[in-house]
N, C-alpha and C positions, 0 to 999 in steps of 0.2 A: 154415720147414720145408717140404720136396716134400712137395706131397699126397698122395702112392704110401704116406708114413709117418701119412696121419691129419692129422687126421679125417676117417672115412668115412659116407656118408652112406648109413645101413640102411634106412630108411623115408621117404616121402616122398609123400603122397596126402591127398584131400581125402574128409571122409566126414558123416554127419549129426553123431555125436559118439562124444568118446573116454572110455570106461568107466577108471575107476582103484583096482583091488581093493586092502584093506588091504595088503595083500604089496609092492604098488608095481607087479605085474603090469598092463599095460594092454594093452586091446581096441578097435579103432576099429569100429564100427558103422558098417554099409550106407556103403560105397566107395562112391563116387560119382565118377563121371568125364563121365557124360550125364544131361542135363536136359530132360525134357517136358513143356514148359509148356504143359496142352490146358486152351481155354477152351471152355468148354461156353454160347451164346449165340443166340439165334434169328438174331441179325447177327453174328457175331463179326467184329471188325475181322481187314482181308487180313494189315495187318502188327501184327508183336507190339508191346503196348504194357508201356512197363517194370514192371516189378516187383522186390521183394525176396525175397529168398530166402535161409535159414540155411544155413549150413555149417559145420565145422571141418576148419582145416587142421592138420595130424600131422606133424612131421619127428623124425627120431632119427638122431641121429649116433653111434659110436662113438671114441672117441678115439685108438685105436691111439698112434705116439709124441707127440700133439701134449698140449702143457699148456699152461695159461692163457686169458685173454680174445680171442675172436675175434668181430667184429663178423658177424651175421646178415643179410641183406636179401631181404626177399620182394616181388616187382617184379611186381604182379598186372596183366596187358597185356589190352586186350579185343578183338574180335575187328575193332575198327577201328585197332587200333596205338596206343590210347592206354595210356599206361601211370601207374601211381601206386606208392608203394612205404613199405615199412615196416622198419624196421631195430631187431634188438634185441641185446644183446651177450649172448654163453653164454662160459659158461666149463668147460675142460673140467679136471681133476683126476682122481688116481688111479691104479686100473689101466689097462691098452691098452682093456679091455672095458668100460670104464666111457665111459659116454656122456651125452649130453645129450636131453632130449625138450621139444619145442615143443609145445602144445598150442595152438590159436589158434583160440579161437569166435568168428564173424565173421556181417555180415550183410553178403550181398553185393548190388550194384546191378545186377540185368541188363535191359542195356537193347536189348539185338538179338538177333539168332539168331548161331549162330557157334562157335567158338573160345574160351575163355578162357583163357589161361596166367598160371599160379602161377611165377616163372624165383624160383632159390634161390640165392643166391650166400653163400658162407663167405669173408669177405678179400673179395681181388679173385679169387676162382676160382671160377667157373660151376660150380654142383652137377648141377644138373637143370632141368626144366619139367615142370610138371603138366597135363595137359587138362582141361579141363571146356569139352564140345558141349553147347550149349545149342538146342533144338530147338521151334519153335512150330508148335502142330496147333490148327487153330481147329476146332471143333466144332460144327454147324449143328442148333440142338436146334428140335422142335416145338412151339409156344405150346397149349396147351391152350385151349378158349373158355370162359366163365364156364357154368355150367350142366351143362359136357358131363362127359365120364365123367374119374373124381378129382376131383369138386368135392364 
């Protein structure tokens, strides 16, 4: 089926996490596209040292005329061009407006400053890329001496 008839892709972004009211209504909580990782250190090292970090990723498709199983792939690339990727199969049914939703709570490895792309692919057709800048601020904090004032 041309993509022009569906399934279209409504949402697509990374956030802390996604709320899910009895109704089936859903909220994604604090978008997130940039990352400031400040370390607060009397030395803080020059370059950032990896870490983990929570996220969920959100996609919603609507099905306009496509029906059946179509295989998902989320190809998360970092900011040195490595890439890994994850693949789930949706399936769409129903009306045109009926759709599909991903919710995907994840913990991520960041290991440099940079870039990070989420690429989405339905089939073999490119949906989008998501950004996530990840940003290191080292912070130069003052030692206190044993005795002196806050002791």
């Amino acid at each position: 089926m041309p993509i022009h008839e569906g399934p279209y892709l409504s949402a697509a972004l990374l956030c802390d996490r996604v709320l899910e009211e009895k109704d089936g209504t859903k909220s994604a909580i604090r978008v997130i596209d940039r990352l400031t990782h400040n370390v607060f250190e009397p030395n803080p090292p020059a370059n950032m040292e990896p870490f983990d970090h929570k996220l969920t990723l959100f996609i919603r498709f609507k099905s306009g005329h496509a029906r059946g199983i179509y295989s998902l792939k989320m190809n998360f690339v970092t900011p040195a061009g490595e890439s890994s990727a994850r693949t789930v199969n949706v399936n769409f049914e129903g009306e045109e407006d009926r759709g599909v939703d991903i919710i995907a709570p994840m913990q991520m490895r960041i290991e440099m400053q940079g870039i990070y792309w989420v690429e989405i692919f339905l089939g073999d057709d490119f949906m989008t890329r998501i950004p996530l800048r990840v940003v290191y601020i080292p912070q130069i904090t003052q030692q206190t001496p044993l005795g002196g004032p806050g002791s």
